[in-house]
C-alpha positions as CSV (number, residue, x, y, z in Angstrom):
1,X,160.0,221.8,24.7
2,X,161.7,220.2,21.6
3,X,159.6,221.3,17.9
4,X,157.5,218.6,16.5
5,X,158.7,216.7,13.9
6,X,156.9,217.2,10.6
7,X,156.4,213.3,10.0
8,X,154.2,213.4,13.3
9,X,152.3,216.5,12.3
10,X,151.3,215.1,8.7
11,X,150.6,211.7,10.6
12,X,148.2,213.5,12.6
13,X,146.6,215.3,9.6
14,X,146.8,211.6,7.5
15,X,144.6,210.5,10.7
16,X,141.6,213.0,11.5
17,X,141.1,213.4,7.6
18,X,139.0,210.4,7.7
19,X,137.5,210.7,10.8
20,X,136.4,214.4,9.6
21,X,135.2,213.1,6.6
22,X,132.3,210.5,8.9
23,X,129.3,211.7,10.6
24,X,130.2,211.1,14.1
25,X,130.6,213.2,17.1
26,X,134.2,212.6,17.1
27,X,134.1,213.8,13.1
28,X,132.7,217.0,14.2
29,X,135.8,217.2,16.4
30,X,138.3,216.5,14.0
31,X,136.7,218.6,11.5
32,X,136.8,221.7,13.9
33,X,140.7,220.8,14.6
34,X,141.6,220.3,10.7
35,X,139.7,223.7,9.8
36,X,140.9,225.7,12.6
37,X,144.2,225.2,11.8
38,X,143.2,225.5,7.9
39,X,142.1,228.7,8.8
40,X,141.4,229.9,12.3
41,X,139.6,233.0,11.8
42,X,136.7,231.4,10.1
43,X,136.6,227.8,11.5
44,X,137.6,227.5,15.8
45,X,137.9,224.5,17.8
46,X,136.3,224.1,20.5
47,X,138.6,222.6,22.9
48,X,136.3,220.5,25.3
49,X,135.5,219.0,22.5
50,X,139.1,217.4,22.0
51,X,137.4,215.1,24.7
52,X,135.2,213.4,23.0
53,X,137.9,211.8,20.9
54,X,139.5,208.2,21.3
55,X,143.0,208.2,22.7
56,X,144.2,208.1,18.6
57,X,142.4,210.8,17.4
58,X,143.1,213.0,20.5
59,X,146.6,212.4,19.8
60,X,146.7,213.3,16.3
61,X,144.7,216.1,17.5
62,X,147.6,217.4,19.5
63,X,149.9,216.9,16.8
64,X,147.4,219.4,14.2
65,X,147.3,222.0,17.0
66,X,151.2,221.9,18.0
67,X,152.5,221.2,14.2
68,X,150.2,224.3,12.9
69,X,151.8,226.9,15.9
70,X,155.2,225.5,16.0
71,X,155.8,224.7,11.7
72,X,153.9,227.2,11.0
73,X,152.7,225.1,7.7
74,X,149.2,224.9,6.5
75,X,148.0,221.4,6.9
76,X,146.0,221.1,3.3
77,X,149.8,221.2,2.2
78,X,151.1,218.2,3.5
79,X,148.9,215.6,2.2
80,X,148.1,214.6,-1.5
81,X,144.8,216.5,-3.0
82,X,144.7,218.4,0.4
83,X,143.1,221.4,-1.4
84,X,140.3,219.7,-2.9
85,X,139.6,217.4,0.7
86,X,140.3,220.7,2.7
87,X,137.6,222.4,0.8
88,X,135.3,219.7,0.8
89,X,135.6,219.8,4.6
90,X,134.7,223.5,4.6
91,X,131.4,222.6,2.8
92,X,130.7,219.4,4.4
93,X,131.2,221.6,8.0
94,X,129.7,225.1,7.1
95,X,126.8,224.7,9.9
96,X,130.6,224.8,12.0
97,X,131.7,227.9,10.5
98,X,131.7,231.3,13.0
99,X,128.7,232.8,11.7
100,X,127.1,230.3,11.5
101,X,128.0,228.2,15.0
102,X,125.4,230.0,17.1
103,X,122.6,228.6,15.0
104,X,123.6,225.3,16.1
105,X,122.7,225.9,19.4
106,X,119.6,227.8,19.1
């Protein structure tokens, strides 16, 4: 399989940012895909989750899961003000975060 092009894995970062930053179910499942691959050990996608998610989304999906593994590059570095939108995803999704997921379904 051929490596993704990096103008396909920011695409798909430029597209779930604003669907993470809703309050929809398919936010929820952009969120958990941006943070995962932000930082997997404290955020972690659920994959039947992926879906939920419109054809678009799911395929900007794919491109966040495969650009992360294959590039290897954080995806709050490829857009402009990524920091400050990554970590106002963290906030905005903390009920999402590992320690805290099993409360959700409690």
């Amino acid at each position: 399989m051929e490596q993704i092009p990096l103008d396909e894995y920011i695409a798909g970062v430029e597209t779930l940012v604003p669907l993470a930053q809703g309050d929809t179910g398919g936010a929820r499942v952009a969120a958990q895909v941006l943070l995962s691959a932000y930082n997997g050990e404290d955020y972690q996608l659920n994959i039947v989750d992926l879906g939920l998610l419109d054809e678009k989304h799911y395929q900007a999906a794919l491109a966040v899961i495969r650009g992360r593994t294959e590039l290897r590059a954080e995806p709050h570095t490829l857009i402009f003000d990524g920091d400050k939108i990554f970590k106002t995803l963290w906030q905005d999704w903390k009920g999402y975060h590992v320690q805290r997921r099993s409360q959700l379904y409690e």
